[in-house]
PyMOL Python script that loads the backbone (N, CA, C, O; Angstrom):
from pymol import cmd

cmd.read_pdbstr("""\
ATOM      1  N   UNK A   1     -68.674  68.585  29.571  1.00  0.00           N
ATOM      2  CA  UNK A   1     -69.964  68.737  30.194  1.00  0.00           C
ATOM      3  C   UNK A   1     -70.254  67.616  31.193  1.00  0.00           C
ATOM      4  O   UNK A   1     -70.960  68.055  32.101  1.00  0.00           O
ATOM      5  N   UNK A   2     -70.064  66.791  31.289  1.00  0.00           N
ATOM      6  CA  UNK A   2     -69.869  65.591  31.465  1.00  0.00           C
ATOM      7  C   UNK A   2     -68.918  65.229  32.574  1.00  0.00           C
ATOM      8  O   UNK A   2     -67.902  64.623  32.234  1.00  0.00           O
ATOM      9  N   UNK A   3     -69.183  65.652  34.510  1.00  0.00           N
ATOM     10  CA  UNK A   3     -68.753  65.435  34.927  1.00  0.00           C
ATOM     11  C   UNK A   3     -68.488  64.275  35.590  1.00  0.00           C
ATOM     12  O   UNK A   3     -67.344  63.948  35.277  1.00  0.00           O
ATOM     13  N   UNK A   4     -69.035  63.362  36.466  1.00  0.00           N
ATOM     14  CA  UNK A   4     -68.863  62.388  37.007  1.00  0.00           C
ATOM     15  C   UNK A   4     -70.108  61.319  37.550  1.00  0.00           C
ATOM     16  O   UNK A   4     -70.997  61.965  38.106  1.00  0.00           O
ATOM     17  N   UNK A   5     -70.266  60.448  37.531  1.00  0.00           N
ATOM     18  CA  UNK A   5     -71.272  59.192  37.382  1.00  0.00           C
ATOM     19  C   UNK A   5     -71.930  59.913  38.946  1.00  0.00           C
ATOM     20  O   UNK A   5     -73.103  60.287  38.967  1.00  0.00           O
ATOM     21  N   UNK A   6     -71.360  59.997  39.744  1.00  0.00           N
ATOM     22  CA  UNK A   6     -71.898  60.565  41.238  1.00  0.00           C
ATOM     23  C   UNK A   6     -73.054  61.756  40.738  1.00  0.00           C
ATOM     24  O   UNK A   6     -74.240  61.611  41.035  1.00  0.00           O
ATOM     25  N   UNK A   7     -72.662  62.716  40.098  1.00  0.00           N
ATOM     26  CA  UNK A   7     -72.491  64.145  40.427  1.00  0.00           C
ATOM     27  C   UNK A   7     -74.226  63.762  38.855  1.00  0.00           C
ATOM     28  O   UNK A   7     -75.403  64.073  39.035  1.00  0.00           O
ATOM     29  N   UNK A   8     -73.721  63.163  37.759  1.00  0.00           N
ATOM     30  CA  UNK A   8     -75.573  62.529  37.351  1.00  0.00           C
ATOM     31  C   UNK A   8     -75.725  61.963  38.156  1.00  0.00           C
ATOM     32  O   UNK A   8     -75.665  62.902  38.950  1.00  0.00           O
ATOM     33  N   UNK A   9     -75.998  60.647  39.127  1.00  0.00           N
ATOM     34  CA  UNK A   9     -77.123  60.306  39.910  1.00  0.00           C
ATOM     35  C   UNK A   9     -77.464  61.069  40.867  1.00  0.00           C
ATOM     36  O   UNK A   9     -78.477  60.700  41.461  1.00  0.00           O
ATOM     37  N   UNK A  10     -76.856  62.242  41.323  1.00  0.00           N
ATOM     38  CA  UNK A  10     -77.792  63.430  41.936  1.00  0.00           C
ATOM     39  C   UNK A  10     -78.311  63.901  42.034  1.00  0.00           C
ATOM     40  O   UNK A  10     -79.102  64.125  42.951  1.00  0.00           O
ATOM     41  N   UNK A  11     -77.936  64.738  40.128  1.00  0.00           N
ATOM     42  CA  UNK A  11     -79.278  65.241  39.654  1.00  0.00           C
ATOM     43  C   UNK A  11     -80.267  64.650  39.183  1.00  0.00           C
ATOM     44  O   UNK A  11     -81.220  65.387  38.930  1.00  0.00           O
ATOM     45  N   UNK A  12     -80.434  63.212  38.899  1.00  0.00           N
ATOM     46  CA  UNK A  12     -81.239  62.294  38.443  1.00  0.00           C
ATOM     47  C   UNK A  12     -82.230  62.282  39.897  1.00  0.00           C
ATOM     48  O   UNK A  12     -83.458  62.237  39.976  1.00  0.00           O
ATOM     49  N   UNK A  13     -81.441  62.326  40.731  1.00  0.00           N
ATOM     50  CA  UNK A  13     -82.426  62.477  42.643  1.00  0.00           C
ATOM     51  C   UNK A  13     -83.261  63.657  42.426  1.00  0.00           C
ATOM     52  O   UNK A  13     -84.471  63.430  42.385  1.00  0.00           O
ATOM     53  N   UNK A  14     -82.818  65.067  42.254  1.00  0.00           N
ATOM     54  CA  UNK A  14     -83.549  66.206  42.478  1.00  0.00           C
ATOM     55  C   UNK A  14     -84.380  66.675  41.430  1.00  0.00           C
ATOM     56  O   UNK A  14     -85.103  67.664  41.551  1.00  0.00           O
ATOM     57  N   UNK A  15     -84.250  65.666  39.926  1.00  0.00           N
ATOM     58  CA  UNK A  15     -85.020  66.203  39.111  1.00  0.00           C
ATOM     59  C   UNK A  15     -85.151  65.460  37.699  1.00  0.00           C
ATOM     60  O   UNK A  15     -84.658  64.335  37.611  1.00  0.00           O
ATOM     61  N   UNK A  16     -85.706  65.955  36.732  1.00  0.00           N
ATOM     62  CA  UNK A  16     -85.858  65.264  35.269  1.00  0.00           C
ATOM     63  C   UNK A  16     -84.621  65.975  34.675  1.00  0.00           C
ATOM     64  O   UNK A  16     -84.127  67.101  34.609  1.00  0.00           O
ATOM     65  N   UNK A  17     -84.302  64.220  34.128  1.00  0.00           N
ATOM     66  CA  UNK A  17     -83.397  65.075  33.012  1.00  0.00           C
ATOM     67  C   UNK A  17     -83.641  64.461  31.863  1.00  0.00           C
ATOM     68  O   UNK A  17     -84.437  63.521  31.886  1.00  0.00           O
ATOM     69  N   UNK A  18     -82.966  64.881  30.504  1.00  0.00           N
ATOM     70  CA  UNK A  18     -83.299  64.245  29.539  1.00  0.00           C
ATOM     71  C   UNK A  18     -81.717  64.217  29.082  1.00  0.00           C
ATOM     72  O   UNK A  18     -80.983  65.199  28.966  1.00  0.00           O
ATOM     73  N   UNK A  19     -81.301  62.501  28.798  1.00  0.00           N
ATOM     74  CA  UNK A  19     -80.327  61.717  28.675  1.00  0.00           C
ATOM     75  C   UNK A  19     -80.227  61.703  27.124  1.00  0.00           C
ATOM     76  O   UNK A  19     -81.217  61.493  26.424  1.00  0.00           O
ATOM     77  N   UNK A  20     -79.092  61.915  26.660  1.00  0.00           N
ATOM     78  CA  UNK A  20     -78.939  61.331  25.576  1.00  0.00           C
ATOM     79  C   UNK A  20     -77.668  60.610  25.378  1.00  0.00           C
ATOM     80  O   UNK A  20     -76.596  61.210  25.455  1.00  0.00           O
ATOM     81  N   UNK A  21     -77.774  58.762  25.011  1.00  0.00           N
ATOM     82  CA  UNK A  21     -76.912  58.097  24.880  1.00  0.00           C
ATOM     83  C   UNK A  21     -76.834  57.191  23.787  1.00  0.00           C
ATOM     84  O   UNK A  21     -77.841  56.861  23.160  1.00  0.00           O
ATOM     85  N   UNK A  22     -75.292  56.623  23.432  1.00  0.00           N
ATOM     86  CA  UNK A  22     -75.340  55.599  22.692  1.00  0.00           C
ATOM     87  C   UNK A  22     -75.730  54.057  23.141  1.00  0.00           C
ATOM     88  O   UNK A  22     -75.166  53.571  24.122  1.00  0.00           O
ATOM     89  N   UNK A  23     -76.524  53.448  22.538  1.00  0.00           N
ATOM     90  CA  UNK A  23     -77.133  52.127  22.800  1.00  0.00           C
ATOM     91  C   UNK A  23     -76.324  51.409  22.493  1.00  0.00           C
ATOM     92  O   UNK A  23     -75.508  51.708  21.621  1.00  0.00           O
ATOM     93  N   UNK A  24     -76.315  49.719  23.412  1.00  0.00           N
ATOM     94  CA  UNK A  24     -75.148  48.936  22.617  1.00  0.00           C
ATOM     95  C   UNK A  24     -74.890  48.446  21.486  1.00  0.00           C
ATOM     96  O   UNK A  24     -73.911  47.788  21.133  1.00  0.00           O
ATOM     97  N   UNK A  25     -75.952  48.838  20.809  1.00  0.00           N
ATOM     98  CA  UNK A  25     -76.514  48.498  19.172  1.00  0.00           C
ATOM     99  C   UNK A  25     -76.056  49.509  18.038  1.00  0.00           C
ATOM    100  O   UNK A  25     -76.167  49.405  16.816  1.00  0.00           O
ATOM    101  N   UNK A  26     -75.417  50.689  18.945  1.00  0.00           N
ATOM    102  CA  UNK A  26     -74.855  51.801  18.455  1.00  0.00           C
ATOM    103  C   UNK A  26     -75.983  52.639  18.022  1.00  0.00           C
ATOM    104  O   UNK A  26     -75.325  53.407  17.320  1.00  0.00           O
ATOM    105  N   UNK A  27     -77.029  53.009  17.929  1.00  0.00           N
ATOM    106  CA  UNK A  27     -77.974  53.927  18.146  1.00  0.00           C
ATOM    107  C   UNK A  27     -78.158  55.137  18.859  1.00  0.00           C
ATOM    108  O   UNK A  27     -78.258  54.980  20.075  1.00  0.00           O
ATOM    109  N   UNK A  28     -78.190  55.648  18.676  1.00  0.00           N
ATOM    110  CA  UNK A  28     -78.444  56.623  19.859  1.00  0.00           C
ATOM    111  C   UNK A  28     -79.849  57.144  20.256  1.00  0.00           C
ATOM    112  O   UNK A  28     -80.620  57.487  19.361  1.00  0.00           O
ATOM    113  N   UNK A  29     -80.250  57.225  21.681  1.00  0.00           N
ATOM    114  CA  UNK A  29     -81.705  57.609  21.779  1.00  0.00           C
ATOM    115  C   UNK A  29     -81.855  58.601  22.968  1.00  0.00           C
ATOM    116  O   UNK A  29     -80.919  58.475  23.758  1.00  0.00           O
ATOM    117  N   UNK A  30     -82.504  59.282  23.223  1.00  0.00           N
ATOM    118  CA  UNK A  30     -82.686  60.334  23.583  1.00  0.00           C
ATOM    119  C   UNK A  30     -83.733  60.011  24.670  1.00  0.00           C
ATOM    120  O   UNK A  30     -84.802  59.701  24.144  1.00  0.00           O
ATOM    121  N   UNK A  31     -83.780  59.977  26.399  1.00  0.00           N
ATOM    122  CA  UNK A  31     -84.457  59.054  27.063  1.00  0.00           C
ATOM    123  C   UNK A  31     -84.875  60.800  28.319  1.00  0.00           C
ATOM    124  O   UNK A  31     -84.008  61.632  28.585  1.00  0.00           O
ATOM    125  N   UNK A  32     -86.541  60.888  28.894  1.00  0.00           N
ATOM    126  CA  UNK A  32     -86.176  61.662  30.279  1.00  0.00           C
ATOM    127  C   UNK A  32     -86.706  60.743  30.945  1.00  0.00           C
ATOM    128  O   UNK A  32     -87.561  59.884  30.729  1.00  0.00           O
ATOM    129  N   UNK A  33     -85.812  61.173  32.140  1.00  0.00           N
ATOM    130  CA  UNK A  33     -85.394  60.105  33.071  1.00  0.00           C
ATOM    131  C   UNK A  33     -85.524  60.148  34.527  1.00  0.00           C
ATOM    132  O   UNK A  33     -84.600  60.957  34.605  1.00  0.00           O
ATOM    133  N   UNK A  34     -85.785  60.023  35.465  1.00  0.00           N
ATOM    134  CA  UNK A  34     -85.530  60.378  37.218  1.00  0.00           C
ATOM    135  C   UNK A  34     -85.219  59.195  37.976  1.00  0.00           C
ATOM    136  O   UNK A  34     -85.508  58.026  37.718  1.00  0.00           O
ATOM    137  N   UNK A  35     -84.409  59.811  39.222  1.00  0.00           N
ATOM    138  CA  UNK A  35     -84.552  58.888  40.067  1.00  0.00           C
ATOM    139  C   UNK A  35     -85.528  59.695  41.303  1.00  0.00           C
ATOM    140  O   UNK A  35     -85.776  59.301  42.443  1.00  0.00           O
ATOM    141  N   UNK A  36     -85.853  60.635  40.787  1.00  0.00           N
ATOM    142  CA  UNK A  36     -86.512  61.493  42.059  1.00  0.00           C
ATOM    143  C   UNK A  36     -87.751  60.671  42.659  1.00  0.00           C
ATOM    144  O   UNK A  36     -88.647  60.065  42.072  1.00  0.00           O
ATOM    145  N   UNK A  37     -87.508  60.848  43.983  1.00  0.00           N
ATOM    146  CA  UNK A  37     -88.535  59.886  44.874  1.00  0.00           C
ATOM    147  C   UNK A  37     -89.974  60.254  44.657  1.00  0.00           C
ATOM    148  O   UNK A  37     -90.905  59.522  44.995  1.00  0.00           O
ATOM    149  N   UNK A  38     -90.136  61.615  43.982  1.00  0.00           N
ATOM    150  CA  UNK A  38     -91.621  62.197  43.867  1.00  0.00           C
ATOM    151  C   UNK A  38     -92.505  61.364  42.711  1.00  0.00           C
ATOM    152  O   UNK A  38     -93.712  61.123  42.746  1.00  0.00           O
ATOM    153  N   UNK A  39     -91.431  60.960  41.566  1.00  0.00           N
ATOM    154  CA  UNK A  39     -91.567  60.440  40.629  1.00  0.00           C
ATOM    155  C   UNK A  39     -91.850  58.887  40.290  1.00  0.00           C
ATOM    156  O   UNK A  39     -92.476  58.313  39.400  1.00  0.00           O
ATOM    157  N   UNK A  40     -91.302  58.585  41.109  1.00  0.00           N
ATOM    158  CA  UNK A  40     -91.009  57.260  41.416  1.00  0.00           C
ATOM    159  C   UNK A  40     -92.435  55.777  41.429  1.00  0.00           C
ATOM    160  O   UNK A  40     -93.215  55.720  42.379  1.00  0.00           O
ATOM    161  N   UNK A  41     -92.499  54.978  40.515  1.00  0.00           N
ATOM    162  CA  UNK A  41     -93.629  54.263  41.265  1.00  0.00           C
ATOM    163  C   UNK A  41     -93.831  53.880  42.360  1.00  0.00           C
ATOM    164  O   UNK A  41     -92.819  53.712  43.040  1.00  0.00           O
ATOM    165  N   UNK A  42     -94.647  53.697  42.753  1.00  0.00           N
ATOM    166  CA  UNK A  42     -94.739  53.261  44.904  1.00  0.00           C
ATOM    167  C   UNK A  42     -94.953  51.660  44.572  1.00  0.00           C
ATOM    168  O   UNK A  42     -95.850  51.217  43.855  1.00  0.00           O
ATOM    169  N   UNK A  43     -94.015  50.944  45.192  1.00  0.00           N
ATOM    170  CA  UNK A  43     -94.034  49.467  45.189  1.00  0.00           C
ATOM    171  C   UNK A  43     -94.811  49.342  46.241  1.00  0.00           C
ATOM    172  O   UNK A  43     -94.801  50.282  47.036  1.00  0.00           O
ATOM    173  N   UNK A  44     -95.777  48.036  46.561  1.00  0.00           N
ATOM    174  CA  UNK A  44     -96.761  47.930  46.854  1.00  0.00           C
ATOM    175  C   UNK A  44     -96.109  46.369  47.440  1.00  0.00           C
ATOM    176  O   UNK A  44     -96.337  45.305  46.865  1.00  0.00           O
ATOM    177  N   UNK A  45     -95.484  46.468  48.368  1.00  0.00           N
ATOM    178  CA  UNK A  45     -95.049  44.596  49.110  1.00  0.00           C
ATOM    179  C   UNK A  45     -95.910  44.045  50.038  1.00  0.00           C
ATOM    180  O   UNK A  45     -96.237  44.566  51.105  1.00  0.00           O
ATOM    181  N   UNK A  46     -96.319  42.831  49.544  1.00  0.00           N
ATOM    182  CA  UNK A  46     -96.827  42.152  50.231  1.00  0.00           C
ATOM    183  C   UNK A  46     -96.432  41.604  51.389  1.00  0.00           C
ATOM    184  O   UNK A  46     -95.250  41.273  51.294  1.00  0.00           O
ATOM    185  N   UNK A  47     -96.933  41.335  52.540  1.00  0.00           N
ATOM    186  CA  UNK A  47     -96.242  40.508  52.936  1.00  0.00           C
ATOM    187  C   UNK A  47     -96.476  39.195  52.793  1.00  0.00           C
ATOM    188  O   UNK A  47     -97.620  38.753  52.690  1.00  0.00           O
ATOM    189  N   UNK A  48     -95.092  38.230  52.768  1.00  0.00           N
ATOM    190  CA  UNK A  48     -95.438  37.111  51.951  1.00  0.00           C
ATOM    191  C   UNK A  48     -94.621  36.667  50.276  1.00  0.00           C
ATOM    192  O   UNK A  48     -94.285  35.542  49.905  1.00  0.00           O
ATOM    193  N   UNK A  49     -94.486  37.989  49.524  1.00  0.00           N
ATOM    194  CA  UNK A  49     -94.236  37.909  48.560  1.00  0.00           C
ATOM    195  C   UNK A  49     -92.988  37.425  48.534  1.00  0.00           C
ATOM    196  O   UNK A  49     -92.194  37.715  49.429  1.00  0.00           O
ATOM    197  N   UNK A  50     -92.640  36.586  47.453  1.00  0.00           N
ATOM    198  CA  UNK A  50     -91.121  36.132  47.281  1.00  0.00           C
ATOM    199  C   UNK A  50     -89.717  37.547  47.613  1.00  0.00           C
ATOM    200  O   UNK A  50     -89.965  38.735  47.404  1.00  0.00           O
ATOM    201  N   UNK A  51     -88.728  37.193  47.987  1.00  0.00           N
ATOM    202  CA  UNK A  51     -87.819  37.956  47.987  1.00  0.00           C
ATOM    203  C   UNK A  51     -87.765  37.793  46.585  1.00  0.00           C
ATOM    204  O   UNK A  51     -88.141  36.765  46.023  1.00  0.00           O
ATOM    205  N   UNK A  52     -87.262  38.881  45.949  1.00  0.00           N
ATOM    206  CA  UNK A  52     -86.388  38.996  44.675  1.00  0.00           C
ATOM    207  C   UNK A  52     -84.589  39.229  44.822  1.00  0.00           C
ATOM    208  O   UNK A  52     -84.072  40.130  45.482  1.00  0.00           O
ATOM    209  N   UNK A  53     -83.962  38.343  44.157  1.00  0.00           N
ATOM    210  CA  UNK A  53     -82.695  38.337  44.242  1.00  0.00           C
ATOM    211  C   UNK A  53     -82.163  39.547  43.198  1.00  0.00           C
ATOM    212  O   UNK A  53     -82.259  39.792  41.995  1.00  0.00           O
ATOM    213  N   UNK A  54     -81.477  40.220  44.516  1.00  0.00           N
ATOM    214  CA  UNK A  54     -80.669  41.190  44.045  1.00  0.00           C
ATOM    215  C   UNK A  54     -80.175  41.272  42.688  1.00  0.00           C
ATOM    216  O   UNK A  54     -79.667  40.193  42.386  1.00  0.00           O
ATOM    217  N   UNK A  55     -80.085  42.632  41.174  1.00  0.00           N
ATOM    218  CA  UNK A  55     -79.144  42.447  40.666  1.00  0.00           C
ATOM    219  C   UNK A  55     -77.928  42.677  40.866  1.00  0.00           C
ATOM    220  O   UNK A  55     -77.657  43.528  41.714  1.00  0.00           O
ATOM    221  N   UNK A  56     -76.861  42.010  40.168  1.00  0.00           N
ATOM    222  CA  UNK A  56     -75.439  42.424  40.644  1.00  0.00           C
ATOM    223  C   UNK A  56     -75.593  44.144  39.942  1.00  0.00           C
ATOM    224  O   UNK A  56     -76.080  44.592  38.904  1.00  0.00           O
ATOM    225  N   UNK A  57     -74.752  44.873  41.384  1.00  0.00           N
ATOM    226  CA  UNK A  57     -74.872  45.642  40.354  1.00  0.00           C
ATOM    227  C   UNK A  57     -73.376  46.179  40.119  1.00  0.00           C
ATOM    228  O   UNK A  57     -72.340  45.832  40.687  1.00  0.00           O
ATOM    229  N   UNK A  58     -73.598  47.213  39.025  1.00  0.00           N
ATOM    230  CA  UNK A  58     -72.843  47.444  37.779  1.00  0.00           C
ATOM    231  C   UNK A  58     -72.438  48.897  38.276  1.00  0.00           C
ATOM    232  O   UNK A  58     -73.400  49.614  38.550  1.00  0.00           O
ATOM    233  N   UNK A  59     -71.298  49.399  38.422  1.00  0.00           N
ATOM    234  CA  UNK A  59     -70.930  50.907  38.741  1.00  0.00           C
ATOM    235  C   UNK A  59     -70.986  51.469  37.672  1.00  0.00           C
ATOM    236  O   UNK A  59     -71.617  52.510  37.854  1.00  0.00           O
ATOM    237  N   UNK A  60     -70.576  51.345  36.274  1.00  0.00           N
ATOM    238  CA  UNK A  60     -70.664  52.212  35.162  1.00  0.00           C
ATOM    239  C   UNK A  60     -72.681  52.401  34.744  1.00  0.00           C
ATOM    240  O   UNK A  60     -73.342  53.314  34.248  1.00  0.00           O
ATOM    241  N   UNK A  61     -72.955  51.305  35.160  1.00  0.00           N
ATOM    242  CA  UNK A  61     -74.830  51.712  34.700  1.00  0.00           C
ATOM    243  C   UNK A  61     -75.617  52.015  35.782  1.00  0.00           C
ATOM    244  O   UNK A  61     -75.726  51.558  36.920  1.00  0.00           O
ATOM    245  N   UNK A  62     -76.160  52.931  35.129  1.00  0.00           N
ATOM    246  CA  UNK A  62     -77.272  53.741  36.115  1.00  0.00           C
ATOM    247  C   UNK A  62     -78.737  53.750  35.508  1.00  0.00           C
ATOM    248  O   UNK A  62     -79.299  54.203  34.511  1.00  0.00           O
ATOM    249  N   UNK A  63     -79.094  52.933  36.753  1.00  0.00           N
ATOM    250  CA  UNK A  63     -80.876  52.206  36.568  1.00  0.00           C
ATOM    251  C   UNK A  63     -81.712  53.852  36.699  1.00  0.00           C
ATOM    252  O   UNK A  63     -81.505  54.630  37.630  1.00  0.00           O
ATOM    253  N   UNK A  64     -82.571  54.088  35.652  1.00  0.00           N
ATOM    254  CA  UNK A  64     -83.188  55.172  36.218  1.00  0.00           C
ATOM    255  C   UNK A  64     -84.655  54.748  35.745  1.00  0.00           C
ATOM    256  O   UNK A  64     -84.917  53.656  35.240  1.00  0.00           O
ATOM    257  N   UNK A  65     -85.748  55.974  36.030  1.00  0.00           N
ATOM    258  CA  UNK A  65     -87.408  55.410  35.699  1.00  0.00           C
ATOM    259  C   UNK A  65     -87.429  55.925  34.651  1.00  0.00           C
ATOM    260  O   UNK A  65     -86.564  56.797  34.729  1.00  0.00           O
ATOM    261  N   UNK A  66     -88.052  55.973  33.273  1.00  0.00           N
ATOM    262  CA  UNK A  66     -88.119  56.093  32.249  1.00  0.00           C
ATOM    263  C   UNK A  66     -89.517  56.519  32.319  1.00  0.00           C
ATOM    264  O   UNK A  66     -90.490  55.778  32.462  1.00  0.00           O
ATOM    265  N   UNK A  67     -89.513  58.038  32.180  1.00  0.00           N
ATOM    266  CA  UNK A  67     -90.923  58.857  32.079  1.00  0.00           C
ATOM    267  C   UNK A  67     -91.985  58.433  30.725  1.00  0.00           C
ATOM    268  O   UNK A  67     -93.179  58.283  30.988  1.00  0.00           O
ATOM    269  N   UNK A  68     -91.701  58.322  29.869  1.00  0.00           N
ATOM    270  CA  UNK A  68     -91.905  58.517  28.590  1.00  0.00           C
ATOM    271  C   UNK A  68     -92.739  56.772  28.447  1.00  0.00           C
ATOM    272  O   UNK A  68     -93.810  56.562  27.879  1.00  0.00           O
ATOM    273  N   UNK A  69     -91.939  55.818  29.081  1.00  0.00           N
ATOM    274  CA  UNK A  69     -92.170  54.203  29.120  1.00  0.00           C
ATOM    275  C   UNK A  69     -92.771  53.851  30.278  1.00  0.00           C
ATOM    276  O   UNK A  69     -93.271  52.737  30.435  1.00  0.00           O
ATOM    277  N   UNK A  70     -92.769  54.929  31.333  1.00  0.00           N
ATOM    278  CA  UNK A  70     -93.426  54.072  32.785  1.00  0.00           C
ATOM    279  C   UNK A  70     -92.643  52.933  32.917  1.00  0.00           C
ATOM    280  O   UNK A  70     -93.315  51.938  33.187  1.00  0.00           O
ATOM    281  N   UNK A  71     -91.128  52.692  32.792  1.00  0.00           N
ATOM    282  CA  UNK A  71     -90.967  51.706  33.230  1.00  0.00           C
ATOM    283  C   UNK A  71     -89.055  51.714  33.660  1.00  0.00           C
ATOM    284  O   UNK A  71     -88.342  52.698  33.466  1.00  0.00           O
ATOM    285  N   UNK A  72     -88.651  50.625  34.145  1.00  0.00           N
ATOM    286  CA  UNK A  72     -87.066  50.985  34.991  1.00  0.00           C
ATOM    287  C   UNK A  72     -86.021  50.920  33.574  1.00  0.00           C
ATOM    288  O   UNK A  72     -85.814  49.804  33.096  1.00  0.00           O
ATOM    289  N   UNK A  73     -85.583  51.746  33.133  1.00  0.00           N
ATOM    290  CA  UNK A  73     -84.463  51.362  32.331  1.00  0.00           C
ATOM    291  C   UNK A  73     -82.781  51.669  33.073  1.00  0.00           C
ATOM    292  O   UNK A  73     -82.373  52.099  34.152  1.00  0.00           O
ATOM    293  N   UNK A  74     -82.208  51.206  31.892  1.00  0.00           N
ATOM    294  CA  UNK A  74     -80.743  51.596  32.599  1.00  0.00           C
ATOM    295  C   UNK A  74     -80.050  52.240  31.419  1.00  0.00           C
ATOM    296  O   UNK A  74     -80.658  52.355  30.355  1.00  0.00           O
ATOM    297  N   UNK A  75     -78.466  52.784  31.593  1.00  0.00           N
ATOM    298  CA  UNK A  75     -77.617  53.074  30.602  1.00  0.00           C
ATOM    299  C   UNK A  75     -76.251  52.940  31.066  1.00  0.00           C
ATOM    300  O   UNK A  75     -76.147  52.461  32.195  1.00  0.00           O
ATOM    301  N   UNK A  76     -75.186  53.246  30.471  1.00  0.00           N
ATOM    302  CA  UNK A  76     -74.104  53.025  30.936  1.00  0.00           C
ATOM    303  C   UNK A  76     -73.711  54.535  30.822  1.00  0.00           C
ATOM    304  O   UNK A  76     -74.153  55.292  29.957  1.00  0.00           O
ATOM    305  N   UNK A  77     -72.796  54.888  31.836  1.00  0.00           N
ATOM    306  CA  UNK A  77     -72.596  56.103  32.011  1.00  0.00           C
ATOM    307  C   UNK A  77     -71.481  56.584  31.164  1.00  0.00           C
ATOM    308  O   UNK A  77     -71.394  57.782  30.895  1.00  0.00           O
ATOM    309  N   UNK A  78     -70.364  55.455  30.597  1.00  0.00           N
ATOM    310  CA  UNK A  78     -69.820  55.947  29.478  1.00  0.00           C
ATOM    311  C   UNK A  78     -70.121  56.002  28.031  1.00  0.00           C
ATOM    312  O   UNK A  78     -69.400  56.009  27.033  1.00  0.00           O
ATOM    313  N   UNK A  79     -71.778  56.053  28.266  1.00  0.00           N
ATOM    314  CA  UNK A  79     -72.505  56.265  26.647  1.00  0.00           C
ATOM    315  C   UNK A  79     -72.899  57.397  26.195  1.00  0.00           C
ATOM    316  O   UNK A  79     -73.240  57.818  25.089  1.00  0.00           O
ATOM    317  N   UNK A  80     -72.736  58.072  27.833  1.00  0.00           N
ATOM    318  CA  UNK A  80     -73.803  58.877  27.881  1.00  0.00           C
ATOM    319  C   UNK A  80     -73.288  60.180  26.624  1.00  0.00           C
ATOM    320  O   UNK A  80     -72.065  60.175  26.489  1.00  0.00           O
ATOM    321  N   UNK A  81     -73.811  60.943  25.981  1.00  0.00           N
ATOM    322  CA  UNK A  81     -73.355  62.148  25.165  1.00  0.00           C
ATOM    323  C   UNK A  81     -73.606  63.379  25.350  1.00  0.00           C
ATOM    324  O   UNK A  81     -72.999  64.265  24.747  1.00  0.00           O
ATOM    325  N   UNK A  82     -75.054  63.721  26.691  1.00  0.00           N
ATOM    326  CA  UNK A  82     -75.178  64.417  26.866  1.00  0.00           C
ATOM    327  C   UNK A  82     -76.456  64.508  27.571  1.00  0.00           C
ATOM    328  O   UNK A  82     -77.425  63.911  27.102  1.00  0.00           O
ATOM    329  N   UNK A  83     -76.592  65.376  28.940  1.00  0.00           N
ATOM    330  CA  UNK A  83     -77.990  65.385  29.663  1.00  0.00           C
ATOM    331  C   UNK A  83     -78.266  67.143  30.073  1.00  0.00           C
ATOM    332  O   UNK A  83     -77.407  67.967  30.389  1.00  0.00           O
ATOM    333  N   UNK A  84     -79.582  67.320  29.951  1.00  0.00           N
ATOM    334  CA  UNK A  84     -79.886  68.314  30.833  1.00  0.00           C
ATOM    335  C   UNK A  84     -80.902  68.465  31.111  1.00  0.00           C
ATOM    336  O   UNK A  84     -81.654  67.632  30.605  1.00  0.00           O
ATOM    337  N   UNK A  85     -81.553  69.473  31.974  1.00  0.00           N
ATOM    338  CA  UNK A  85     -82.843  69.383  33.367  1.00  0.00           C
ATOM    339  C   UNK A  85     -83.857  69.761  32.118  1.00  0.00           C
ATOM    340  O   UNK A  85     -83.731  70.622  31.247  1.00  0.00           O
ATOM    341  N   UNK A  86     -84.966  68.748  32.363  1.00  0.00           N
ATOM    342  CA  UNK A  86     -86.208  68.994  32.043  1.00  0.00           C
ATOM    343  C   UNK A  86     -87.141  69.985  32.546  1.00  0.00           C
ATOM    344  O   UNK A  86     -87.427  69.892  33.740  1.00  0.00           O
ATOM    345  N   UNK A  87     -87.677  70.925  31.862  1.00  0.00           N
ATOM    346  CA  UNK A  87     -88.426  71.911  33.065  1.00  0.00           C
ATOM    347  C   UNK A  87     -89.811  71.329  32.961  1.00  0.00           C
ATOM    348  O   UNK A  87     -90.716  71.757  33.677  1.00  0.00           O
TER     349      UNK A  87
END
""", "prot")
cmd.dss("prot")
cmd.show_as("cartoon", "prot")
cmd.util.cbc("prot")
cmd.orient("prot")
């Protein structure tokens, strides 16, 4: 089911999904998720405000918004166990 790290952050673009992965704690939790721009909080920059330094980032984890938390989480894409579209 489970095709390729590209082919989820796509559909994470066009829509909700609901993720289910293992945690590094070995847990598993069940997360819906978007990267869809509709969804998205609207950052609000000042001008003025400090730059924030980049995280490094990580090709196996994928930062997404966490509906449920209002807030940015991530996962690793070889945790993942299973996703599909939220209606």
């Amino acid at each position: 089911m489970i095709q390729d790290i590209q082919h989820l952050k796509n559909l994470l673009r066009e829509s909700t999904l609901t993720v289910c992965f293992n945690k590094k704690d070995g847990t598993v939790r069940t997360m819906q998720c978007t990267l869809n721009p509709d969804s998205l909080p609207v950052v609000d920059k000042q001008e003025g405000d400090e730059v924030k330094k980049e995280k490094k980032q990580n090709d196996e984890s994928i930062a997404v918004w966490d509906l449920e938390k209002n807030a940015w989480r991530s996962f690793r894409f070889d945790s993942v166990i299973s996703y599909s579209t939220t209606l």
